[in-house]
MARBA-3410 file (N, C-alpha, C, O; in Angstrom, 1 decimal):
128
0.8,-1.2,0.0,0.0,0.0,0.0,0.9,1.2,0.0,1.8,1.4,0.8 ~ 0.5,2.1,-1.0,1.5,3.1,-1.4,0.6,5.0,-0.4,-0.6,5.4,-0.3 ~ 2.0,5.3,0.2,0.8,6.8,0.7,2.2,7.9,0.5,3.0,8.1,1.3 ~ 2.1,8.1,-0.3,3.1,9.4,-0.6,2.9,10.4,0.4,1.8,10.7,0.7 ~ 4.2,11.1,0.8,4.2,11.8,1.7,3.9,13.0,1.7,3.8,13.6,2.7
3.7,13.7,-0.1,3.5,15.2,-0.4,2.0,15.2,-0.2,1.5,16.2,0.3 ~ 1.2,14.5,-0.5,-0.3,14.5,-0.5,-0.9,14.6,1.1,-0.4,14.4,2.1 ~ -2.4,15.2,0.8,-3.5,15.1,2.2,-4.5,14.1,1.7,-4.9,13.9,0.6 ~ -4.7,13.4,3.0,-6.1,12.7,2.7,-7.2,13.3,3.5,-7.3,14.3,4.2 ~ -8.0,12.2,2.8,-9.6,12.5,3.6,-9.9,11.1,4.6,-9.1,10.2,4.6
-10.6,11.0,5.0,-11.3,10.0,5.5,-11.9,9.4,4.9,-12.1,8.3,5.3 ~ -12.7,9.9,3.4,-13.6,8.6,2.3,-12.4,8.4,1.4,-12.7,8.4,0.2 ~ -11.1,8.4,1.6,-10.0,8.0,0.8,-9.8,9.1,-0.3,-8.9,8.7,-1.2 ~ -10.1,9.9,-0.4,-9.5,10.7,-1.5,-8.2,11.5,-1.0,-8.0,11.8,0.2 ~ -7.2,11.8,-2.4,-6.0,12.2,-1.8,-6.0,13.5,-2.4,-7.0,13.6,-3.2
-5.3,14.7,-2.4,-5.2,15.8,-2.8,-3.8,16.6,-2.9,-3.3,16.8,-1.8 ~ -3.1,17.1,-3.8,-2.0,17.7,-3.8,-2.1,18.5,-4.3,-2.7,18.4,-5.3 ~ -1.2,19.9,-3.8,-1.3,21.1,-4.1,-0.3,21.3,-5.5,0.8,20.8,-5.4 ~ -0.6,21.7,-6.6,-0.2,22.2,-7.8,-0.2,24.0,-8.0,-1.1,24.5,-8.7 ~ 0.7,24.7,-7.4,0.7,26.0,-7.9,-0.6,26.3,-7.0,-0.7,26.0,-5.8
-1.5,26.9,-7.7,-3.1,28.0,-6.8,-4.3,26.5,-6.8,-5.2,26.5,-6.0 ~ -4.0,25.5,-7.8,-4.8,24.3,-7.4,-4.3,23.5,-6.7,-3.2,23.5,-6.2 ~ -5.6,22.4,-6.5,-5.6,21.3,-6.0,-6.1,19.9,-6.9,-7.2,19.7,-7.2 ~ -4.9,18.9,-7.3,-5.3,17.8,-8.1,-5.8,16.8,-7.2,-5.0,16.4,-6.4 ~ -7.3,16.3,-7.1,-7.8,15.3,-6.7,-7.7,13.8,-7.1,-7.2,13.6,-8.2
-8.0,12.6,-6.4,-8.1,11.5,-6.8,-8.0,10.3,-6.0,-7.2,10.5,-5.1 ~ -8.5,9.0,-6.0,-8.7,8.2,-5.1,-7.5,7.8,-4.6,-6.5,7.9,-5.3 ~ -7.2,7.3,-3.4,-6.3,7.0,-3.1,-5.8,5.2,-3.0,-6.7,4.4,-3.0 ~ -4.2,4.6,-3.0,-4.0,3.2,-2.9,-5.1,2.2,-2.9,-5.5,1.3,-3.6 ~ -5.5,2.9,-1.0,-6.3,1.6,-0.5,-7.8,1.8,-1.1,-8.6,0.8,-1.2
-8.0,3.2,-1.5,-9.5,2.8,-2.3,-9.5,2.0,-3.4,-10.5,1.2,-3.5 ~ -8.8,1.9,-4.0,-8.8,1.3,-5.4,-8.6,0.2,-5.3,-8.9,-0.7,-6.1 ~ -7.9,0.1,-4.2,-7.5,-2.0,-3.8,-9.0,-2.3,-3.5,-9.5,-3.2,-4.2 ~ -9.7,-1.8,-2.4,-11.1,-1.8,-1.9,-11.8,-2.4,-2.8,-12.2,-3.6,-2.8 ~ -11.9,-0.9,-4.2,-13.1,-1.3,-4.9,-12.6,-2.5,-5.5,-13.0,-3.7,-5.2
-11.4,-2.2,-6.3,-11.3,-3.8,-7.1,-11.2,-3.3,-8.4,-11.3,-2.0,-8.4 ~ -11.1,-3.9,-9.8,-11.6,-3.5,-10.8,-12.5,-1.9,-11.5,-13.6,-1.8,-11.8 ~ -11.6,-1.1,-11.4,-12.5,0.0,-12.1,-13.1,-0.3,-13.4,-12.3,-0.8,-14.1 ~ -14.6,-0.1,-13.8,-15.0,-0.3,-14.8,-15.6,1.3,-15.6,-15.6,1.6,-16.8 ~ -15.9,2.0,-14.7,-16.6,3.3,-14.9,-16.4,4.2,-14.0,-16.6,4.0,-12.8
-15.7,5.6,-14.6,-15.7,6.9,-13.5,-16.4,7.9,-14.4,-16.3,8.2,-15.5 ~ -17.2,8.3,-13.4,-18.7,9.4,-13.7,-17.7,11.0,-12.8,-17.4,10.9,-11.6 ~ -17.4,12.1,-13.6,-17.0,12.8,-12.8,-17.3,14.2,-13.4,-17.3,14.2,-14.6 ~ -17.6,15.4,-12.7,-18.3,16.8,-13.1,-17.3,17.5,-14.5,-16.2,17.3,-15.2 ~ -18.2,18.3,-14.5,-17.5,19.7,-15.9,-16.4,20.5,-15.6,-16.2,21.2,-14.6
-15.9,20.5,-16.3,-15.0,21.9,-16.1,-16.2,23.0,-15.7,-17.2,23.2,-16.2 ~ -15.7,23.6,-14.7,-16.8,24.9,-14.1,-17.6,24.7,-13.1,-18.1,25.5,-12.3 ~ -17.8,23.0,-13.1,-18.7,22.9,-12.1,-18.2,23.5,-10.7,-17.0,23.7,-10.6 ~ -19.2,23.8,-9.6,-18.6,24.1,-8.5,-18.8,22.9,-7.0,-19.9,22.5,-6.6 ~ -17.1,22.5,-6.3,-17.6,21.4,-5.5,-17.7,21.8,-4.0,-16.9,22.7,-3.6
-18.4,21.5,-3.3,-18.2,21.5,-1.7,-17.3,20.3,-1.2,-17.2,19.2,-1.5 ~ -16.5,21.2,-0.1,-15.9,19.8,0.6,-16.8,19.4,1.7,-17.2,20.0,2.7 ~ -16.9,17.7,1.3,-17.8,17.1,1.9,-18.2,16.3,1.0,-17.7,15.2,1.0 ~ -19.0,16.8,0.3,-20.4,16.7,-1.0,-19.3,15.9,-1.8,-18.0,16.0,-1.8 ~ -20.5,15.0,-2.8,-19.9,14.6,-3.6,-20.1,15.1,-5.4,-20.8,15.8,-6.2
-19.1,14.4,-5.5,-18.7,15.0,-6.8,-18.4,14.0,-8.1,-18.2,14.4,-9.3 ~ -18.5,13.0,-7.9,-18.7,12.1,-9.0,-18.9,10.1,-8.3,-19.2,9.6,-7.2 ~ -18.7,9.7,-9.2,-18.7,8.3,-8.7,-17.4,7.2,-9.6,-16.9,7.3,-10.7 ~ -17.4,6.4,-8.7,-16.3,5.4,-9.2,-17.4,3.9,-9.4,-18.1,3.4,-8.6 ~ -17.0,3.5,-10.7,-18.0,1.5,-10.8,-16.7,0.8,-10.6,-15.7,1.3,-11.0
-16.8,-0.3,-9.9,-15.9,-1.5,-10.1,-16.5,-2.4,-10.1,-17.7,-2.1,-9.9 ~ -16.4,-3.6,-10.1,-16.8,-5.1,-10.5,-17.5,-5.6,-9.3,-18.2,-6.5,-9.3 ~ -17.2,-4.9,-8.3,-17.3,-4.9,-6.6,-18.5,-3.9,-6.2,-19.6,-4.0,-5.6 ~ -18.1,-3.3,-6.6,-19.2,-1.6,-6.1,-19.4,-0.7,-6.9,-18.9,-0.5,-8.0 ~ -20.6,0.2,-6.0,-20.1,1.9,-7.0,-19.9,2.7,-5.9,-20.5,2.4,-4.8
-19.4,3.5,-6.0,-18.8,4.3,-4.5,-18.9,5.7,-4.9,-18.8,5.9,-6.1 ~ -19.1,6.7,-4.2,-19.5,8.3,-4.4,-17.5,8.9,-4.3,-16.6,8.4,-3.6 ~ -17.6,9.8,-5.1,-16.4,10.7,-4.6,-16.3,11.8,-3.9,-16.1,12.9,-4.4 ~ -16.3,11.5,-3.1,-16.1,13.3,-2.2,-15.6,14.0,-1.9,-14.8,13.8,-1.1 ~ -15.5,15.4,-2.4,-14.7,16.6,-2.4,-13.6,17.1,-0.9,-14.0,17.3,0.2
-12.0,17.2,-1.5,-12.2,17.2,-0.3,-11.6,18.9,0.2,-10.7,19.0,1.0 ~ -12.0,19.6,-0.2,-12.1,21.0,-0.7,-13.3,21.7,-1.6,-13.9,21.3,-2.7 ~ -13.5,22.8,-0.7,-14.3,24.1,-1.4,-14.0,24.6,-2.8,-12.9,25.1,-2.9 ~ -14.5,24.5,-3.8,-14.2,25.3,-4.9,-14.5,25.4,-6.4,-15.8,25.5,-6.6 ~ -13.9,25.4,-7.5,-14.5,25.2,-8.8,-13.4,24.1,-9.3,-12.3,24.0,-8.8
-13.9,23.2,-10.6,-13.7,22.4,-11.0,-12.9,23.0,-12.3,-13.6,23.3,-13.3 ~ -11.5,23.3,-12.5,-10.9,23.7,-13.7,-9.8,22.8,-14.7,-8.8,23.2,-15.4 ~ -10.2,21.5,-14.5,-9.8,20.7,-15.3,-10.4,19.0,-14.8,-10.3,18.6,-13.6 ~ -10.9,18.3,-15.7,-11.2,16.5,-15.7,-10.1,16.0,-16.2,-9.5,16.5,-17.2 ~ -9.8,15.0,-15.6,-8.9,13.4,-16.1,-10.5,12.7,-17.5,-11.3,11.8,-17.2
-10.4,13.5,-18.9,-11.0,13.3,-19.4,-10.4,11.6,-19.9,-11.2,10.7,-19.9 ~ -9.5,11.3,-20.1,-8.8,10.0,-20.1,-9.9,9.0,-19.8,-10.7,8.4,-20.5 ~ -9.8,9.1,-18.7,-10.2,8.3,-17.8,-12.0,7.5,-18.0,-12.4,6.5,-17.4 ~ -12.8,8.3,-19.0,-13.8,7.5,-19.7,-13.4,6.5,-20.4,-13.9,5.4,-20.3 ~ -12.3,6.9,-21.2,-12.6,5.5,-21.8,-11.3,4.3,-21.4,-11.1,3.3,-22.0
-10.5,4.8,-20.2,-9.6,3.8,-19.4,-10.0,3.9,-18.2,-9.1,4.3,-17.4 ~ -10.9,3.7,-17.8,-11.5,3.7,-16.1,-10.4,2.6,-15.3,-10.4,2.7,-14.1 ~ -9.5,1.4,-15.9,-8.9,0.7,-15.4,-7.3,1.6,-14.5,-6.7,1.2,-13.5 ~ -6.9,3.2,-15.5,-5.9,3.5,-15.0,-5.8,4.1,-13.5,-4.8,4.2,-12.8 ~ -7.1,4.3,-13.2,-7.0,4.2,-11.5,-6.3,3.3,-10.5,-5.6,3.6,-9.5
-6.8,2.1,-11.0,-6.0,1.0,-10.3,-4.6,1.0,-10.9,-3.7,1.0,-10.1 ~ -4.2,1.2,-12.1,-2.6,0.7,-12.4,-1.9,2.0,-11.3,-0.9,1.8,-10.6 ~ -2.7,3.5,-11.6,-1.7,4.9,-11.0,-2.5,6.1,-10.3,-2.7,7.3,-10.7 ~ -3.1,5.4,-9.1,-4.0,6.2,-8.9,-3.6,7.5,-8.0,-4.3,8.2,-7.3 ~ -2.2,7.7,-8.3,-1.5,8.9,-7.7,-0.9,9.8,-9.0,-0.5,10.9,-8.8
-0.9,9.4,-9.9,-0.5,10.0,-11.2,-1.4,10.0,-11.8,-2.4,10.7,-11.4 ~ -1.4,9.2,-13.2,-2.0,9.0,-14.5,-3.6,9.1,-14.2,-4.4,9.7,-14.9 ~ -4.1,8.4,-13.0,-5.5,8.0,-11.8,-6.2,9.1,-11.5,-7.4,9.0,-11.2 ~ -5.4,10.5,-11.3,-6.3,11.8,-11.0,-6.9,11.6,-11.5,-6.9,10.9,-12.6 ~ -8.3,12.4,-10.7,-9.7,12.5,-11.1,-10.1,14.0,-11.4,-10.7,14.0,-12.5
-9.9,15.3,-10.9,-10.2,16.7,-11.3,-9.1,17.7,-10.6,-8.6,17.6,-9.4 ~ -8.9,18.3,-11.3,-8.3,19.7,-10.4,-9.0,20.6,-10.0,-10.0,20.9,-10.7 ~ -8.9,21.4,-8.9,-10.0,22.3,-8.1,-9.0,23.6,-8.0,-7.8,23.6,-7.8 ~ -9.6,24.6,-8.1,-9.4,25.7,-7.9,-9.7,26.2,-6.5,-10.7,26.8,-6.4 ~ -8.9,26.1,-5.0,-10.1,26.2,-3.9,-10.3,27.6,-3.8,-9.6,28.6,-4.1
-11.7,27.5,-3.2,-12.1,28.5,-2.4,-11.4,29.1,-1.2,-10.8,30.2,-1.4 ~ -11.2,28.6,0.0,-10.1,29.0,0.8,-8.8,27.5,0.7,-9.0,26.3,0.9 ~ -8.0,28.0,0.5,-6.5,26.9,0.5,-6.3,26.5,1.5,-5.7,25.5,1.4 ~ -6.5,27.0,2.9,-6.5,26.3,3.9,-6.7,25.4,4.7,-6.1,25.0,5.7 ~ -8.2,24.8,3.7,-8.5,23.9,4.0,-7.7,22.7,3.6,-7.9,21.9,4.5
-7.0,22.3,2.8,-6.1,21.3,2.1,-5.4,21.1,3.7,-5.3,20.0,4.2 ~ -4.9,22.4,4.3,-4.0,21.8,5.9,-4.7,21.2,6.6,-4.1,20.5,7.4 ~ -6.3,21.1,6.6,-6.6,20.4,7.3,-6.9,18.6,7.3,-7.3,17.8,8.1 ~ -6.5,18.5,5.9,-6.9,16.9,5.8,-5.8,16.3,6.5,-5.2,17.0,7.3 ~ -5.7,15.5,6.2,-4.7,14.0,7.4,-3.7,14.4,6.5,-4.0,14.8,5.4
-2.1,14.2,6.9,-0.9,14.1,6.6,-0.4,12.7,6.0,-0.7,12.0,6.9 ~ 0.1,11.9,5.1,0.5,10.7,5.2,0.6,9.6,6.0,0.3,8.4,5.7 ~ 1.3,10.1,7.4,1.4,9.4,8.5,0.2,8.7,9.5,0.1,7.6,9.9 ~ -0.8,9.7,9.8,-1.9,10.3,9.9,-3.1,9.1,9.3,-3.8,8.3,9.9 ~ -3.1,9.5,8.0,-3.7,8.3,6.8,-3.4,7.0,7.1,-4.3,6.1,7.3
-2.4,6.8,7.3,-1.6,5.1,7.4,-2.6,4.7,8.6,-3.4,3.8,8.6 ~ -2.3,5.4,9.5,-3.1,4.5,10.9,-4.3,4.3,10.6,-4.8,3.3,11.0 ~ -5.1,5.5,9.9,-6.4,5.2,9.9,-7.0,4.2,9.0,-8.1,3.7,9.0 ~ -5.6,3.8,8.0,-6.4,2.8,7.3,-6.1,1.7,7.6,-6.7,0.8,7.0 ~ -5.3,1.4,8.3,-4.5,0.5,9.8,-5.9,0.2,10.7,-6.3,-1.0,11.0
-6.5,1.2,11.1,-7.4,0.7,12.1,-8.9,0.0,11.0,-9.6,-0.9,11.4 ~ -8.9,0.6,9.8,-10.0,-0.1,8.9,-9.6,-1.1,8.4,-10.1,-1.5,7.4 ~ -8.7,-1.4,8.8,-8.4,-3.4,7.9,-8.9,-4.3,8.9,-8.9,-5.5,8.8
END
């Protein structure tokens, strides 16, 4: 299980890294081990606007469908358009190639508040 140390998590597993004035979103290791098989990712417009919290698109796998949850305030200024018609590159790089949207936030400060790497690890330590 891979948790890179530059990234924030969430607690529904989404990971988040700061890029310049954005934020690139996308599921993280243990989600993708979870679901299993990506078959289908359903994810918003350029422009849409997300809450953190709220969700923002969904992930299919052979296993589930699971909601994505924002994990930042803001607008939506770029999709992992890719990713319709290879829903599998989640599972191969879901820290690279696997992004799901970039966000423009509303306040940046929220990003300090997700879990740190270290942080992450236990929590997904206590859910196995």
């Amino acid at each position: 299980m891979d948790f890179p140390e530059d990234l924030r998590y969430t607690r529904e597993h989404e990971w988040a890294r700061r890029k310049g004035n954005h934020v690139v979103v996308g599921i993280t290791d243990f989600a993708q081990d979870q679901l299993g098989d990506v078959v289908y990712v359903e994810l918003p417009d350029v422009g849409d606007p997300v809450k953190k919290g709220e969700s923002f698109g969904v992930v299919e796998s052979t296993k589930a469908v699971s909601e994505l949850f924002a994990p930042l305030t803001g607008k939506v200024v770029e999709v992992n358009d890719p990713l319709a018609d290879a829903p599998e590159t989640v599972n191969d790089d879901p820290y690279e190639e696997g992004w799901m949207i970039v966000i423009e936030p509303s306040d940046p400060k929220e990003l300090e508040a997700l879990m740190d790497a270290k942080t992450y690890r236990a929590f997904v330590e206590e859910q196995e």
